[in-house]
C-alpha positions in Angstrom: -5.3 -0.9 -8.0 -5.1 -0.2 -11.5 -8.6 1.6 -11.5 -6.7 3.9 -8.6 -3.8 4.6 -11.2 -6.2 5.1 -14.5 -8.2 7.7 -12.5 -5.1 9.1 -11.4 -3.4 9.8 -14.6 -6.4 10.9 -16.2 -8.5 13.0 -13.8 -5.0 15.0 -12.8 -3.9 16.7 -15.5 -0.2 17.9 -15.8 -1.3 21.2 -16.6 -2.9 21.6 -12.5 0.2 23.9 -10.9 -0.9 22.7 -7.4 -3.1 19.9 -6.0 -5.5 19.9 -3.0 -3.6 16.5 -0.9 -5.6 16.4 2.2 -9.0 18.5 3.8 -10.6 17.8 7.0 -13.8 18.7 8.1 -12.7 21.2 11.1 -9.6 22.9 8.9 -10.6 22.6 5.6 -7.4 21.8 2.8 -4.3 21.6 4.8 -2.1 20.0 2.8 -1.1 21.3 -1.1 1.3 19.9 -3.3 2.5 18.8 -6.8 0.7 16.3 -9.2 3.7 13.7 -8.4 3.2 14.2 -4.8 -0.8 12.7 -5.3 0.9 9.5 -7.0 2.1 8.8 -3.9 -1.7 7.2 -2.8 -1.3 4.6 -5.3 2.1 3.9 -4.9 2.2 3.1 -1.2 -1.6 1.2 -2.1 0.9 -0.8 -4.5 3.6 -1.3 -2.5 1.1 -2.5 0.5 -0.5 -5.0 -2.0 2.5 -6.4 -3.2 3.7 -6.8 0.2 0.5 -8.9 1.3 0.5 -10.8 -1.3 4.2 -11.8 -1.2 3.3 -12.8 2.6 0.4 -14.5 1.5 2.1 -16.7 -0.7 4.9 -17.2 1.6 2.1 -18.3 4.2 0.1 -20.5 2.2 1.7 -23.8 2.5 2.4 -23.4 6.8 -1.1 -21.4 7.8 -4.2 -20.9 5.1 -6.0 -19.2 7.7 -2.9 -16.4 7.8 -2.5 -16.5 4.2 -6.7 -15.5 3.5 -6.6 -12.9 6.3 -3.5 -11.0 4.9 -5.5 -11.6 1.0 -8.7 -9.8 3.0 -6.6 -7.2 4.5 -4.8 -6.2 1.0 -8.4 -6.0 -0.9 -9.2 -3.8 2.3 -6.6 -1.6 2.2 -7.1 -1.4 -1.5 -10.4 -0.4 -1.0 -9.6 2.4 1.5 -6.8 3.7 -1.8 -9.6 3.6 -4.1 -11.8 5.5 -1.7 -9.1 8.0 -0.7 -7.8 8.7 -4.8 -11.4 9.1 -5.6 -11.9 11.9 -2.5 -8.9 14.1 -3.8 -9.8 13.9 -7.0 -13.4 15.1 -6.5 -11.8 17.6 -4.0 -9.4 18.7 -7.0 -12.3 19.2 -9.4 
């Protein structure tokens, strides 16, 4: 998560007037928008990984099994952030 926001801040500069958001393979870019719009990738990758591990800890004591499989999804998701952030930055370079 914090490699997501470190790339973030220092591959987007604040001097970029627009950023490429999202390109498919059929449409090409489809989606443009500010630098604060792209920060939106980490935060909701943040928000999801707080919100598994909060359940996670909730979960620990009652169900162990629950609790791992919600820590497995969050490094998961985390993974497909990472992944994402790293595409639309190379896109934006």
């Amino acid at each position: 998560q914090i490699s997501s926001w470190i790339l973030a801040f220092v591959k987007i500069r604040p001097e970029l007037g627009s950023v490429l958001l999202h390109s498919n393979i059929v449409f090409g870019v489809d989606l443009i928008g500010t630098r604060l719009e792209f920060f939106v990738l980490p935060a909701t990758g943040l928000l999801f990984g707080a919100a598994n591990i909060a359940a996670a800890f909730y979960f620990y004591m009652k169900e162990r099994f629950l609790s791992t499989a919600l820590l497995i999804a969050g490094a998961l998701i985390e993974m497909m952030v990472f992944a994402s952030v790293i595409y639309i930055i190379l896109l934006n370079t």
